[in-house]
C-alpha positions as CSV (number, residue, x, y, z in Angstrom):
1,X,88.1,66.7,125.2
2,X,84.4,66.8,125.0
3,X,84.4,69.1,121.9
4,X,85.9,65.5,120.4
5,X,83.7,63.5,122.0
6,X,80.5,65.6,121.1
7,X,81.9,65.9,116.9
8,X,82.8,62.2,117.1
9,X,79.1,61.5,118.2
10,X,77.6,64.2,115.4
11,X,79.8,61.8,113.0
12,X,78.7,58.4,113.6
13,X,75.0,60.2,113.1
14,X,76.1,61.1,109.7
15,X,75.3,58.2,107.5
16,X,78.4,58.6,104.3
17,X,77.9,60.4,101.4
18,X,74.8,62.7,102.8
19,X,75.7,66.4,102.4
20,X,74.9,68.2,105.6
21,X,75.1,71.4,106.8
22,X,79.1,72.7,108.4
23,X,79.2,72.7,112.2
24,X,79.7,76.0,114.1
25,X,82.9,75.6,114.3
26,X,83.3,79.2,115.1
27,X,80.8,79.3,118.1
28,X,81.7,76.4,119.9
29,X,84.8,76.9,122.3
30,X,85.8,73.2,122.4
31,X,86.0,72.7,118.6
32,X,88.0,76.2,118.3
33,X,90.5,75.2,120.9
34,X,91.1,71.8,118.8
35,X,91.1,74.2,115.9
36,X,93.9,76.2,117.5
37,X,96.1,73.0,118.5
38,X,95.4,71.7,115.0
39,X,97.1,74.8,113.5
40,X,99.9,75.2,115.6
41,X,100.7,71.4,115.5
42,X,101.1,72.0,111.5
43,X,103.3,75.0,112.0
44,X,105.2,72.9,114.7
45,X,105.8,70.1,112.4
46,X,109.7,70.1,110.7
47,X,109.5,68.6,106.9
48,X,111.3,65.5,108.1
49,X,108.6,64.7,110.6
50,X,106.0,65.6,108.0
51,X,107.7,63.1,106.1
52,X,107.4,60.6,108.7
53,X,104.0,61.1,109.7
54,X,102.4,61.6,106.4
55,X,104.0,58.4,104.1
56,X,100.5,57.7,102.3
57,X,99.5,62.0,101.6
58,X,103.3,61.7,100.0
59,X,102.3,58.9,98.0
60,X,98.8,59.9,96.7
61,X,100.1,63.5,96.1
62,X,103.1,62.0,94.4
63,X,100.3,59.8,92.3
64,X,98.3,62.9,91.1
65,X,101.1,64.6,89.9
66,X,102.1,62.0,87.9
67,X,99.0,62.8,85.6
68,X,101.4,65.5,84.3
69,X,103.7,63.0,82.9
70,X,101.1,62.8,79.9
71,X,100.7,65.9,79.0
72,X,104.0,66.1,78.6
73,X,105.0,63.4,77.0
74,X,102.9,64.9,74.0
75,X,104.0,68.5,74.3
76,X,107.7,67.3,73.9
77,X,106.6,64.5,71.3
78,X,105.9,67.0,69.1
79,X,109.0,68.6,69.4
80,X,110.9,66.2,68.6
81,X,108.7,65.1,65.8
82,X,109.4,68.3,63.9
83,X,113.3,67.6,64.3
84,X,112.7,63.6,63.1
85,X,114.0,62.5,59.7
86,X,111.5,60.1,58.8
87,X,108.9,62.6,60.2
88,X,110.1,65.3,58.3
89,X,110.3,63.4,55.0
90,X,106.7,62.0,54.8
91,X,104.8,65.7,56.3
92,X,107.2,68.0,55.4
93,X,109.0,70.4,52.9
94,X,112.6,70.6,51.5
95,X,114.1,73.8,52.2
96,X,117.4,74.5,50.3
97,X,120.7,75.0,52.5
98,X,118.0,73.4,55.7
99,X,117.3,70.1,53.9
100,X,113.2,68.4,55.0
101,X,111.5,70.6,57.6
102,X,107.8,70.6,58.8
103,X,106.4,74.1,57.8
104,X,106.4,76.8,60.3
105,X,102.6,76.8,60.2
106,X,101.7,73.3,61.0
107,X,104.7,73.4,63.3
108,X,102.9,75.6,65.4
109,X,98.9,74.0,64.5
110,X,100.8,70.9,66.3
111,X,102.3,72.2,69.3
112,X,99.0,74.5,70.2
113,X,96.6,72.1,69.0
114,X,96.8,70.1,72.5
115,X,97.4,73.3,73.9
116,X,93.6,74.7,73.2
117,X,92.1,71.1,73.6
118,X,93.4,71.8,77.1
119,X,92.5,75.0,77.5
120,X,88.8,73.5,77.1
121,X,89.5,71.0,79.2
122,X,90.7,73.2,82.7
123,X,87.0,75.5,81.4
124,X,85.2,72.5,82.2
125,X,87.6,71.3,84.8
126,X,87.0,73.6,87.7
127,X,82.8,73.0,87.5
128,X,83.1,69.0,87.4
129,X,85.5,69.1,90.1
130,X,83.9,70.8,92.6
131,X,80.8,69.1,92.3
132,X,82.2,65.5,91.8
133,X,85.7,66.3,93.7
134,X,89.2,65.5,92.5
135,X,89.3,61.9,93.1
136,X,86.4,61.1,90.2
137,X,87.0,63.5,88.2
138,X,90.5,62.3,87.6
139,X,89.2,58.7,86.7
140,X,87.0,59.9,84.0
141,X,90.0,61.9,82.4
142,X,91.6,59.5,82.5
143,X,89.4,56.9,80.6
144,X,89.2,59.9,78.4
145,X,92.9,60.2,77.7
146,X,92.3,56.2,77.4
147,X,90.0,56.9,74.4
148,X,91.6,60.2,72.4
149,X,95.1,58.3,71.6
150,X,93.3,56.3,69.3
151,X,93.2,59.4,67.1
152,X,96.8,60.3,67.2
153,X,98.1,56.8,66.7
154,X,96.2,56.3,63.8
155,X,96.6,59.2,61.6
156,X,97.7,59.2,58.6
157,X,98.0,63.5,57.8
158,X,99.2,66.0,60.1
159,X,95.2,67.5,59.7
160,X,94.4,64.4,61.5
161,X,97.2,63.9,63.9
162,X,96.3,67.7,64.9
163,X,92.9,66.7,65.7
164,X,93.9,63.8,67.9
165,X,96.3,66.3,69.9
166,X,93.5,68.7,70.2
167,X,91.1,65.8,71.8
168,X,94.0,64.3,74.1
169,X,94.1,68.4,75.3
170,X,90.8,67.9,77.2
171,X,92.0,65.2,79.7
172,X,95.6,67.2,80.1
173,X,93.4,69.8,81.1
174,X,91.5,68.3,84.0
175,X,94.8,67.1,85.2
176,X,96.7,70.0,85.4
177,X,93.8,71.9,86.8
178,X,93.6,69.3,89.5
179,X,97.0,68.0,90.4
180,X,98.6,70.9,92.0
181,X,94.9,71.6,94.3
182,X,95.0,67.7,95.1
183,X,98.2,68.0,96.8
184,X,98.4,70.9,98.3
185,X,94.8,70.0,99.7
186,X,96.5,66.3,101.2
187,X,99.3,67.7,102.2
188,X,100.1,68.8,105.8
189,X,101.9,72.9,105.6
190,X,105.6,71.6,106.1
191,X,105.4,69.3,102.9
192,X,103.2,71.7,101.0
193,X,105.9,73.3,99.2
194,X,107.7,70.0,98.1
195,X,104.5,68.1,96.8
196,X,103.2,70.5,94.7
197,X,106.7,71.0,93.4
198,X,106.4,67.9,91.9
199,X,104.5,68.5,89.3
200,X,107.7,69.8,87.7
201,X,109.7,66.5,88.0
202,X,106.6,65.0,86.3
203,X,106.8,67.2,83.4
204,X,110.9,66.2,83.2
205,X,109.7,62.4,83.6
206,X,107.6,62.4,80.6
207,X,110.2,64.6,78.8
208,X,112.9,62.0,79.4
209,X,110.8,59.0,78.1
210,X,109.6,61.0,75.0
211,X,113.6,61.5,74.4
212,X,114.4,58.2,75.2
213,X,111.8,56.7,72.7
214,X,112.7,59.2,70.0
215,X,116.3,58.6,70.5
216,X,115.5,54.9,70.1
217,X,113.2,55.0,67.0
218,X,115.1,58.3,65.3
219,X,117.5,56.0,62.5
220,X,114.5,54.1,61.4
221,X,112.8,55.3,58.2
222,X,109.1,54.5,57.9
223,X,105.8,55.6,60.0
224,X,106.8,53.4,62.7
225,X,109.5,56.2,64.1
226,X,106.7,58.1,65.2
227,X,103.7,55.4,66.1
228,X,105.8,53.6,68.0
229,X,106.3,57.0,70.3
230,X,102.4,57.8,69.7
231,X,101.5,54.4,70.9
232,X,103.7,54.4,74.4
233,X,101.4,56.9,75.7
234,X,99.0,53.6,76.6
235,X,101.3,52.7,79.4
236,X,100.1,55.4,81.5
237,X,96.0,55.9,81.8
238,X,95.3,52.1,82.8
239,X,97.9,52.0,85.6
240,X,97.3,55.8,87.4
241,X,93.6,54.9,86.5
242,X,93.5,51.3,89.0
243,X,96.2,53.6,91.9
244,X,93.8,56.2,91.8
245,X,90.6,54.6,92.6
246,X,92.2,53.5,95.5
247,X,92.8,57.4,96.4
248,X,91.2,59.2,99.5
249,X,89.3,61.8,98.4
250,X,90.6,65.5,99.6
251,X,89.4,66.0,103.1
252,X,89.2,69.7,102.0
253,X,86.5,69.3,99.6
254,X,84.7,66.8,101.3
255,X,84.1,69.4,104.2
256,X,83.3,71.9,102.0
257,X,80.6,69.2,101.2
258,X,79.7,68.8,104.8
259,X,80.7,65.5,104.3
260,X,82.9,65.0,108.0
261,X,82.7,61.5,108.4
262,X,84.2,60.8,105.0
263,X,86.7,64.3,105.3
264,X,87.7,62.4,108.8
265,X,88.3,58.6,107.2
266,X,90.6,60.3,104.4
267,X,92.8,62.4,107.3
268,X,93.3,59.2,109.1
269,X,94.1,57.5,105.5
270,X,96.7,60.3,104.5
271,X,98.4,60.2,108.0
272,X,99.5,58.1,111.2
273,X,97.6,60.4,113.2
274,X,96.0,59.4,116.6
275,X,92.5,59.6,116.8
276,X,92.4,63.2,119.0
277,X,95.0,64.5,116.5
278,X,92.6,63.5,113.2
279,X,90.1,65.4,115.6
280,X,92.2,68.4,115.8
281,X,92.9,68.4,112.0
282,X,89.3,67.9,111.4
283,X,88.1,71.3,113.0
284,X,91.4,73.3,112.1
285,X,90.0,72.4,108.3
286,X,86.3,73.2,109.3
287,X,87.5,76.3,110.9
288,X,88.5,77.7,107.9
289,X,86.2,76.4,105.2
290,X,83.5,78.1,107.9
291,X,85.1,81.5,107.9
292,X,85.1,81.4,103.7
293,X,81.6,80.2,103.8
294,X,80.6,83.1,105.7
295,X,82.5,85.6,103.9
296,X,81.6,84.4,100.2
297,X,79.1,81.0,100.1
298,X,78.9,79.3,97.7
299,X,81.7,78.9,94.9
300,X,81.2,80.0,91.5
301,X,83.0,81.4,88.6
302,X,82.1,84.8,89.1
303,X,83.6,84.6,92.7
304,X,86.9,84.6,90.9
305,X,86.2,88.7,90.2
306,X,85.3,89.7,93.4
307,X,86.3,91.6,96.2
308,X,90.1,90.0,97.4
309,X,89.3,86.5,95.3
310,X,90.2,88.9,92.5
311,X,93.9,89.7,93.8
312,X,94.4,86.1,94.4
313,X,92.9,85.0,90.5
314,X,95.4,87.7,89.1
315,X,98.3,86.4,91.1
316,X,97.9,82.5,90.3
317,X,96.9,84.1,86.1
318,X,100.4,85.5,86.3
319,X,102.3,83.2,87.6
320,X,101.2,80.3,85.5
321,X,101.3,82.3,82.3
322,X,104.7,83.5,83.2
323,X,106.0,80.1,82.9
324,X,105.8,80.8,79.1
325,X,108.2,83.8,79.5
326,X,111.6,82.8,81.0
327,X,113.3,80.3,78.5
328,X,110.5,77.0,79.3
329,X,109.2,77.3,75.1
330,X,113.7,76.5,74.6
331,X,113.3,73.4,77.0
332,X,109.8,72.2,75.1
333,X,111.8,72.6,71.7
334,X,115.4,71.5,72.6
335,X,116.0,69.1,70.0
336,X,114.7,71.6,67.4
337,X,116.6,74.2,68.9
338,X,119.2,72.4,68.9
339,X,119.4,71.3,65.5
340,X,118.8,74.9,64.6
341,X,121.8,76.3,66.9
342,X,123.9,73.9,64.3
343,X,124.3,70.6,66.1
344,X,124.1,67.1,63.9
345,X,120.7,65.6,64.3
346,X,122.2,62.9,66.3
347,X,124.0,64.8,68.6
348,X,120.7,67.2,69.1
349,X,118.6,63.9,70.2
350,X,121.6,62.8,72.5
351,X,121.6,66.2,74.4
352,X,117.8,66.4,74.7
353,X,118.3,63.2,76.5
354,X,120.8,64.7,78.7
355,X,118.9,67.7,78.8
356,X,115.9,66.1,80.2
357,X,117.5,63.7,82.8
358,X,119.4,66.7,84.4
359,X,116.3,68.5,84.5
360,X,114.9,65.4,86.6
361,X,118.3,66.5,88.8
362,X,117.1,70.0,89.1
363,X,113.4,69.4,90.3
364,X,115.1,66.7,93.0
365,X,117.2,69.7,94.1
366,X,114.1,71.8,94.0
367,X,112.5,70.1,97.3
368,X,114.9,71.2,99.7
369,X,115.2,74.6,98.2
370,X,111.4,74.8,99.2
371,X,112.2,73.9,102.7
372,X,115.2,76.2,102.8
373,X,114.1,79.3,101.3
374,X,111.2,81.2,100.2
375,X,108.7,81.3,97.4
376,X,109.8,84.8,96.6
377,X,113.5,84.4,96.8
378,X,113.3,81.5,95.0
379,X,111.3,82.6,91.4
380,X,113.1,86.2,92.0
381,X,116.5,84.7,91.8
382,X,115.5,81.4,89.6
383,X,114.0,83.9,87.0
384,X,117.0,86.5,87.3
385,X,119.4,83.7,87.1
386,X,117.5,82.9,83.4
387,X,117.5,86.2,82.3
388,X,121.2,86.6,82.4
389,X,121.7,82.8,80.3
390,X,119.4,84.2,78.0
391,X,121.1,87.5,76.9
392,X,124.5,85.7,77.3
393,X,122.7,83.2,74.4
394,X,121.8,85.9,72.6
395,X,125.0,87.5,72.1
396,X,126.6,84.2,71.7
397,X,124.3,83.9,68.6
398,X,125.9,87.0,67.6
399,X,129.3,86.9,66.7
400,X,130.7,85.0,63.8
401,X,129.9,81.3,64.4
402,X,132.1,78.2,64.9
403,X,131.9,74.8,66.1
404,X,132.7,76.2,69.7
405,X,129.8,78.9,69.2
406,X,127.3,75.8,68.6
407,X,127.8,74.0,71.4
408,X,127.9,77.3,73.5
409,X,124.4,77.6,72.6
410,X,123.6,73.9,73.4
411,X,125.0,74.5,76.3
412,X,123.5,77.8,77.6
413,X,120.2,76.3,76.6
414,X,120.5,73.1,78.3
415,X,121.4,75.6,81.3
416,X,118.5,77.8,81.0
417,X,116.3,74.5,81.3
418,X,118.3,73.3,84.3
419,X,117.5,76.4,86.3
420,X,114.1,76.5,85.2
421,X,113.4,73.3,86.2
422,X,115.0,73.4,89.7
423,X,113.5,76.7,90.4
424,X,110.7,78.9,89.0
425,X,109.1,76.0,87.1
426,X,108.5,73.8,90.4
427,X,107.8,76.9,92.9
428,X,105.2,78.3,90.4
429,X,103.1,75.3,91.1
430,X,103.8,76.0,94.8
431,X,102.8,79.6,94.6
432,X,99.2,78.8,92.3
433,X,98.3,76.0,95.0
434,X,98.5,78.1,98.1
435,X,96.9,81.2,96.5
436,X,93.7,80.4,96.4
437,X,90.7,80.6,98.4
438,X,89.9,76.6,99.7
439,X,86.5,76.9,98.6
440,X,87.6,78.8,95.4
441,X,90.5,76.3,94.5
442,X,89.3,73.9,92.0
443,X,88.1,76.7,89.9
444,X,91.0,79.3,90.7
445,X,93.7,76.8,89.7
446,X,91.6,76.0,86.2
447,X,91.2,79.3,85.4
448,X,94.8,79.9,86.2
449,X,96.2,77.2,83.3
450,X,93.4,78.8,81.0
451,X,95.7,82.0,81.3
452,X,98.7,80.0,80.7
453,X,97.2,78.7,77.6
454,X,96.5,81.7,76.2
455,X,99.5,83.3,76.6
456,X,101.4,79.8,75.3
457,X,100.0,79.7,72.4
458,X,100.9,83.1,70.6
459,X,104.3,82.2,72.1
460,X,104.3,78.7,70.9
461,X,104.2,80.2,67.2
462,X,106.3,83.2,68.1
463,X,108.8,80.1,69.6
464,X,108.0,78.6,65.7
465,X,109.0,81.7,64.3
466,X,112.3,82.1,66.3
467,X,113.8,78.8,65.3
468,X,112.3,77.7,61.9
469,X,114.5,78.1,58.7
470,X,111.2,79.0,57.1
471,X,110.7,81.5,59.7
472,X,112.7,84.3,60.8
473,X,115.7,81.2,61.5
474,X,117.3,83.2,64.7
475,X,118.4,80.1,66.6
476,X,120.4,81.3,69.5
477,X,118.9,85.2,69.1
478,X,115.9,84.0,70.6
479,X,117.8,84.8,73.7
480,X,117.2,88.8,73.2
481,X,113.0,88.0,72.7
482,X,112.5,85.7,75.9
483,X,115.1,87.3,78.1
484,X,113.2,90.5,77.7
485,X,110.0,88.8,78.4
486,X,111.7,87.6,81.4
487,X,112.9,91.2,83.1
488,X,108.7,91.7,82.9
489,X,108.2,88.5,84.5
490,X,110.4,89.7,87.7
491,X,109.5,93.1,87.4
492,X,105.7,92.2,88.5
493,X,107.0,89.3,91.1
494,X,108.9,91.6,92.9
495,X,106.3,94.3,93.2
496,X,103.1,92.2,93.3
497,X,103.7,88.4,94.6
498,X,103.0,87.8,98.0
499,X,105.3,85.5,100.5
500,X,103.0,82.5,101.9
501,X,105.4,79.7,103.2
502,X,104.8,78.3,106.5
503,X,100.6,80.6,106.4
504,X,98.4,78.3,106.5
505,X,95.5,78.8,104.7
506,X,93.7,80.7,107.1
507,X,96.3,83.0,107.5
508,X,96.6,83.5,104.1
509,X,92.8,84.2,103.8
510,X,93.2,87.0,106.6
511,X,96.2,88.7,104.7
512,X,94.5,88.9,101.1
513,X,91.1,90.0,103.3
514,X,93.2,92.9,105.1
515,X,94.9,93.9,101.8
516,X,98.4,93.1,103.1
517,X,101.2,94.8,100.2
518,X,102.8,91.9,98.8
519,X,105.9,92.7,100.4
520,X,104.5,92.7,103.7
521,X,103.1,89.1,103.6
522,X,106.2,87.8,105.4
523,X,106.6,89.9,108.2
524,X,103.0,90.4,109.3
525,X,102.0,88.4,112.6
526,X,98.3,86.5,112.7
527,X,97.4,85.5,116.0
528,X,96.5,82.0,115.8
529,X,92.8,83.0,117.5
530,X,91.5,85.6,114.9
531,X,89.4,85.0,112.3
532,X,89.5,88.0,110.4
């Protein structure tokens, strides 16, 4: 124990927030043999006793996901603004046989317009976090999100109401960017899988109050059908903002910081760990931001391009831009689509409020599937499973249609969403957090939603396109276009995405740095003592 007692002494010498240099972790026997028990403790440790050890790391990972809920609460606003009578009748056109409907053009201008407001927003995201850490950096998004709602609830033209979406984008950003590394960075390796899952059930809690609210407000005839919606996104920046400055800071980046005496206070915060355990933990973590310090210093943009890093940034790219490929753009237009696939207006609000609770179901279901199987099995199947819902749509869309037909569609949509949602959606987020290099993380997982954004928003106006009468009006035949998108999708999982459960991210350094194949990842041993 005197590796302990010698870092506890080096820590009460510290003095707070004063960067200092890392200890040799790597050339001090002592600290390595805590760093060894620290490690195999983690792969020890059952989800259950994760659970149980680790309340507060649940809570505040749990906390930072729920950032998400606003950003989608306004991606799925806007969908159901386009399918909203008294929406429809003050911005948009009247289409004979189709009745009002927004035009296909500003349909799209206000789906993507919070789309590239975000794609700003992770830009900047990676930079600010890294050098102010998750913790602050999440406040002052969230005073910003505070701020930008002003626009949308007060504007009277869709050019303004685009705008606002636009500026709400740059906090969504941050968010996203952040919430998946803050949890996967608090969370011990048994419960790593499940927390950053729930980013998804975030994006299904926000979908559910926007259909609740739009449900609510869709028989009333003037502006107020849509401020009131506009204006509910105030009940969630002030709370989260007050919870969050409470948070412990990601022991992660605050060793990356040299800043141990802080990096220890926040393990002992995040778990009921007994001092010689927090120890343990401590040097496991400094272990391994050592060995990436030494391979690559320190972190910049650029880093993303080199050597490995650039496997790893081309593996978390694909994998969030994917998410735009497999059905999700049906699930962030279902009342449209809906409507489109020949349900009543009513009816189409009613299922996309039974659409978005069982998605709530499916990312519930999606925790133990994360402790059951692995990351691989789990998008390979989830995403094979979609592709055959989506052709079966597709040629449902095809034959002569009846009232049975219709609801066939509803049906196989509301399907496509459940599996999404239960699978490939949540393990994505999974797969991005644990890719990454520690010291490359903040960065890796902005530049990672930048690529989704790119590739959502040609697809948001190809999604336009699909559905709109004004378009090419191909309701359920959208099948064909994103189930074919979809086979790609698998084709490049199966060949290129590497199996990481229970590798800690040491491991997972020393598999990328050997240039492991993909499908190799799994059944490769690393001894708990090499560092290379």
């Amino acid at each position: 124990m005197s590796g302990i007692n010698e870092k506890q002494d080096d820590l009460h010498d510290e003095g707070g927030h004063v960067d200092v240099l890392h200890s040799k972790v790597l050339d001090n026997s002592d600290l390595m043999n805590d760093a060894f028990d620290g490690e195999n403790h983690e792969h020890e440790q059952t989800l259950w006793a994760a659970a149980k050890s680790h309340p507060w790391a649940c809570f505040w990972a749990f906390t930072m996901c729920f950032t998400i809920i606003m950003e989608a609460f306004d991606m799925f606003l806007n969908g159901n603004f386009v399918a909203q009578g008294a929406f429809q009748k003050q911005y948009g056109v009247y289409v004979d046989g189709s009745g009002w409907t927004i035009p296909t053009r500003w349909q799209s201008a206000l789906f993507q317009s919070g789309q590239c407001g975000a794609f700003v927003g992770v830009f900047l995201a990676g930079p600010v976090t890294d050098r102010l850490g998750y913790r602050w950096t999440t406040l002052l998004a969230l005073m910003l999100m505070n701020a930008t709602i002003f626009i949308s609830f007060f504007a009277n033209s869709l050019t303004v109401l685009v705008i606002g979406q636009a500026f709400e984008g740059i906090p969504w950003g941050f968010f996203i960017a952040n919430s998946p590394a803050y949890a996967s960075e608090v969370a011990p390796l048994a419960l790593r899988g499940a927390l950053t899952a729930t980013l998804q059930m975030s994006w299904s809690i926000g979908q559910i109050i926007v259909a609740a609210a739009t449900l609510g407000y869709n028989k009333r005839t003037d502006e107020w059908a849509w401020r009131v919606p506009l204006a509910l996104q105030w009940i969630f920046p002030t709370p989260l903002l007050i919870i969050l400055f409470f948070a412990p800071e990601s022991p992660w980046w605050l060793i990356r910081r040299g800043r141990k005496a802080e990096a220890l206070r926040s393990i002992q915060r995040l778990g009921s760990k007994s001092p010689e355990e927090s120890q343990r933990t401590l040097a496991m973590m400094e272990r391994t931001v050592e060995i990436e310090v030494k391979q690559g210093g320190s972190p910049t943009l650029l880093d993303l391009l080199k050597g490995t890093d650039l496997r790893r940034t081309i593996i978390t790219c694909l994998m969030y831009a994917s998410q735009n490929f497999a059905g999700n753009l049906i699930a962030n237009q279902a009342t449209f689509f809906f409507e489109q696939a020949g349900i009543s207006a009513d009816k189409s609000f009613q299922l996309n409020l039974i659409n978005s609770c069982l998605q709530f179901v499916a990312n519930v279901i999606s925790w133990p599937l994360t402790g059951w199987f692995c990351r691989r099995t789990i998008y390979l199947w989830g995403t094979a499973t979609n592709i055959c819902l989506l052709f079966i749509l597709g040629i449902c869309a095809s034959v002569p249609q009846t009232s049975g037909t219709n609801y066939a569609q509803a049906v196989l949509g509301i399907l496509i969403s459940f599996v999404f949602a239960g699978t490939l959606g949540p393990i994505s987020y999974t797969i991005i957090a644990e890719t990454s290099a520690v010291r490359l993380r903040a960065l890796s997982t902005a530049v990672g939603r930048a690529a989704y954004y790119v590739a959502e928003i040609p697809m948001i106006y190809l999604a336009s396109q699909l559905l709109n009468p004004t378009g090419w009006n191909l309701a359920g035949k959208c099948g064909y276009v994103w189930g074919s998108t979809a086979v790609v999708c698998w084709m490049m999982a199966f060949f290129f995405l590497p199996e990481l459960k229970h590798r800690s991210y040491r491991e997972a350094d020393i598999l990328f740095n050997r240039k492991v194949p993909a499908r190799k990842f799994k059944s490769t041993v690393i001894d708990v003592k090499d560092n290379e």
